[in-house]
N, C-alpha and C positions, 0 to 999 in steps of 0.2 A: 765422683762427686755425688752427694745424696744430700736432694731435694726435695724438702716436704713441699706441698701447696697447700692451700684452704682455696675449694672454686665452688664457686655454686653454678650457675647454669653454661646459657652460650657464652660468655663473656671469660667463662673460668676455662671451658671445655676447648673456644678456640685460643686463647694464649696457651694450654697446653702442648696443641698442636704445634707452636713457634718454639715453647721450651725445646721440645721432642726434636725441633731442627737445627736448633743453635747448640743442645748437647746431646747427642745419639746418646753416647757414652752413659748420662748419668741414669742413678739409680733413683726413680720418682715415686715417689708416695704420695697421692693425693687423697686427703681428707675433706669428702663431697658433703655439701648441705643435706638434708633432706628435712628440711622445715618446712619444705615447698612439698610435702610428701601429703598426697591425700588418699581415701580408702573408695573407690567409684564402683558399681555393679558387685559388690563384693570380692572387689583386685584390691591390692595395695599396691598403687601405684608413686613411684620414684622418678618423678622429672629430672631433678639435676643430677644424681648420678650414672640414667638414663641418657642422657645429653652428651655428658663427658664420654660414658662407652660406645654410646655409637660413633660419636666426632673422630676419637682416637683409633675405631674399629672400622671407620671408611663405610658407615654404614646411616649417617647421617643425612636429613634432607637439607642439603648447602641453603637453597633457599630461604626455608623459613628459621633453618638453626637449630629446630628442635622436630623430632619425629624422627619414620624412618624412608631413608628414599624407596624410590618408587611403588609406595605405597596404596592400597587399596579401603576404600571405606562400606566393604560391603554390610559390616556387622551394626558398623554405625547408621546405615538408613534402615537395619532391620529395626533398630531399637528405637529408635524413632517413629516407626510403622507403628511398635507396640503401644507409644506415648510414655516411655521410660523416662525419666529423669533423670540427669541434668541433662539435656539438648548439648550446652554451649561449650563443655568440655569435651573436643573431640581427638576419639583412641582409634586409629589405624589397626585394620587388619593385623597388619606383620606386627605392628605393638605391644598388641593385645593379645601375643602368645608371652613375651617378657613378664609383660605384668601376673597372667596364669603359673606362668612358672615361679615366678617368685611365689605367690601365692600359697601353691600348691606347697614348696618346701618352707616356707615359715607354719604352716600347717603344719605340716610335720615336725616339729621343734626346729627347725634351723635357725638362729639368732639372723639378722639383717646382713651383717656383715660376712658371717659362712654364706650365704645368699649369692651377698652379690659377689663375691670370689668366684663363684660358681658359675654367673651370667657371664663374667669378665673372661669363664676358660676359651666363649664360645668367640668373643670379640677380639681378643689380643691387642688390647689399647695400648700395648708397651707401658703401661704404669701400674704402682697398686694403687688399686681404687677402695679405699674403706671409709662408709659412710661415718658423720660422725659420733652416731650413738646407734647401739642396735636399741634402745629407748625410745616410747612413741614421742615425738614433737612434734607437733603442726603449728603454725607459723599464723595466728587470728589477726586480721585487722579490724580496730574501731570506726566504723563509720555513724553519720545520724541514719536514725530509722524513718526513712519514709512514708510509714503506716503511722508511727506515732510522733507527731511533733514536740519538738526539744527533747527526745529521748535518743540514747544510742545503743546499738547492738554491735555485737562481733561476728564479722562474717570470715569463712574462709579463706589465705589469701589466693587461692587459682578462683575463687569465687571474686573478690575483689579485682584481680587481675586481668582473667580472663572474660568473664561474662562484664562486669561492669568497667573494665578499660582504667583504670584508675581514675575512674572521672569524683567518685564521691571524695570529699579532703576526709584523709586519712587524720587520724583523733590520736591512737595510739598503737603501736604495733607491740602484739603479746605473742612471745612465742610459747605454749599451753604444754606444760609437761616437762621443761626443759631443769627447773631446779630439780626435779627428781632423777634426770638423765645422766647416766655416765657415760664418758669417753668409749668408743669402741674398741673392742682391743687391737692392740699394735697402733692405735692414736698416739698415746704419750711415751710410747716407746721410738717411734720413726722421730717425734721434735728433739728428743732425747740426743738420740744419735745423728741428727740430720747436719751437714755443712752450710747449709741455707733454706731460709725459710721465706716464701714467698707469700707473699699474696695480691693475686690476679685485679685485673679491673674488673671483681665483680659488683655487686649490690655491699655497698658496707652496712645495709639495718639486716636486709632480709636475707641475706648469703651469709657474705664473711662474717656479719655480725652475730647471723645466727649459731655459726660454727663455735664462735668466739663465745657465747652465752653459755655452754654447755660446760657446767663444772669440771675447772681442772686445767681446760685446755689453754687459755687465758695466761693463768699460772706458768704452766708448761713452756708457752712461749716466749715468757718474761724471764723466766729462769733460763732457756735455753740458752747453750754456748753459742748455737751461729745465731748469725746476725738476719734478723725481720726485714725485709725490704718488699714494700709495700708502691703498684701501680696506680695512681688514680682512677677513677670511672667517669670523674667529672671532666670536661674541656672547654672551656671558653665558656665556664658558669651553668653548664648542663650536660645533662647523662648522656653517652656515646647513644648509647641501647636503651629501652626498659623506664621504667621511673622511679629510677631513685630520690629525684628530685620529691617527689610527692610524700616517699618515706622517711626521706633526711628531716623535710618538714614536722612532720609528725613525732619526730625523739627531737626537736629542736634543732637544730644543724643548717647552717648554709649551704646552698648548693653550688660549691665551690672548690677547687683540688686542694686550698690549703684547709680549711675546714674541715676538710675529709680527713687530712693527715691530724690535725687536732682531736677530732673525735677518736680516732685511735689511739691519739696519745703517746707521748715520746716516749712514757715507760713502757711502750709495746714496738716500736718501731725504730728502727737505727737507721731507716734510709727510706726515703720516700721519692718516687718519680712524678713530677709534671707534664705535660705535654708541652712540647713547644710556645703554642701559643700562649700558655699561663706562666711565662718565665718569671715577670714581675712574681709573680707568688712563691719565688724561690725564699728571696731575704724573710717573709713572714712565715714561712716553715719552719725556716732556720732559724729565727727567732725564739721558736717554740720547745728548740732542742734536737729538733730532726732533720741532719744531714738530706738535702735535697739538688738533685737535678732536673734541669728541664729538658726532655727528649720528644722524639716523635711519637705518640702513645695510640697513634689511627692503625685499629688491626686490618688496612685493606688487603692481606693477602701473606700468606706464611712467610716471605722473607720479611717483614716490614713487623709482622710477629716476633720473628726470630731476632731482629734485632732491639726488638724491646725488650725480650728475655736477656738479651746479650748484657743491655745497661744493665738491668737491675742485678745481676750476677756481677757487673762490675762494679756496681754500686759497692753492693756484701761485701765484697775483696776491698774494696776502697775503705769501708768503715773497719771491718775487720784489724786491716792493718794500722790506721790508726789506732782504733781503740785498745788492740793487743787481743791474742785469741782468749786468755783468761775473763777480757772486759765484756765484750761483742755480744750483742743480747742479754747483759744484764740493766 
């Protein structure tokens, strides 16, 4: 079986981890955000595809989801010592050679995508991991400006995220550079040929959505033969993780699992999961055009993963064979 994904960070990295349990066998292609991509001490640093290769590489810190375990911060109170800028984004010893390496070989002409092929020989994530544009895209959020009343500026979102906590309300989210971005290669070749197309309960503005914004790939999915079947991030009216809630707001969007499957839209999606408790949200999915189930969609621990990959792979199979393999994804 061949599995594309679209994941952005912990969210995409650990349902992988369940896909990888529930099908050894298949062949995964994941198509990682990197909207969340920012440029720090002159590193080009990659969080979510970062995320996914350590999670699938066993080299991940369980705890906080994202970093690497048992990690060391000596570099980080050096630069601190100096009074270097930013403080509040903090890079791990062991990190901080990933980031150098990347570095290092995009310097050298290596496109993003040769890159991270490259990082991924040392991790063995069992999937391919291809960013979804070797094109720069950072991910800006609108907040007000502070310093000047009734005015707003764009801030970075691990700037928005991490130092300021998502406390300012979000105005609008711009992902900066993405109409000019193309697909990476073997993008619209894996949707092409894929038997199922997933996507994870990540962030639908600033993950999936960002993946999704990038010319082509959108298309790609719409046209694909297998069938889209898409996890909520919402449960019981809010984000598992993270704050989606606060970005849903900002492109207009309720924070809600049927809402979310709206926002994507039946012309993108042929199957959509709920959690449990949001069953009632089944009929107004379905309303909307998109075959939906209500499951257990809480990742506490890879079998409980594994069998949330299980649905949504039964979901495909389930629309598929209605719809007829000629229809399924169109």
């Amino acid at each position: 079986m061949r599995i594309v994904v679209l994941a952005g960070g912990i969210g995409g990295a650990r349902f992988l981890r369940g896909l990888k349990a529930a099908e050894p066998q298949a062949d995964i292609t994941v198509v990682g955000n990197t909207g969340d991509d920012i440029h720090l001490f002159g590193l080009k640093v990659c969080p979510d595809l970062d995320t996914v290769m350590y999670t699938l590489g066993e080299g991940i810190n369980e705890e906080q989801g994202w970093g690497r375990r048992d990690e060391t911060w000596s570099i980080r109170e050096e630069m601190r010592a100096y009074g270097v800028e930013p403080t509040w984004f903090g890079l791990g010893d062991r990190d901080y050679a990933t980031h150098i390496v990347r570095t290092q070989m995009m310097g050298a002409g290596y496109p993003l995508s040769a890159v991270t092929e490259a990082l991924c020989a040392r991790w063995n994530p069992g999937v391919r991991l291809i960013p979804m544009s070797d094109d720069r895209v950072e991910t800006h959020v609108v907040v007000d400006d502070p310093d000047r009343p009734e005015t707003r500026k764009a801030i970075h979102f691990q700037e928005y995220w991490v130092k300021l906590r998502a406390e300012p309300t979000a105005h609008a989210i711009v992902a900066v550079g993405i109409e000019e971005a193309k697909p990476a290669p073997g993008v619209l070749a894996a949707i092409a040929a894929a038997d199922v197309i997933l996507l994870p309960p990540s962030n639908p503005v600033v993950s999936v959505g960002t993946i999704l914004g990038v010319p082509g790939i959108r298309d790609a999915l719409v046209e694909a033969a297998a069938p889209v079947v898409g996890l909520s991030p919402i449960v019981g009216g809010a984000p598992v993780r993270g704050m989606a809630d606060k970005v849903l707001e900002a492109v207009g969007v309720e924070t809600s699992a049927a809402a979310v499957a709206k926002h994507y839209g039946p012309g993108l999606l042929d199957g959509w999961l709920v959690d449990s408790t949001d069953a009632a949200a089944v009929a107004d999915v379905e309303a909307a055009g998109i075959p939906c189930r209500a499951v257990p969609l809480m990742m506490t621990d890879v079998e409980a993963t594994a069998a949330m990959a299980r649905a949504a792979l039964d979901l495909a199979a389930e629309v598929r064979v209605d719809a007829g393999p000629s229809e399924a994804g169109a």
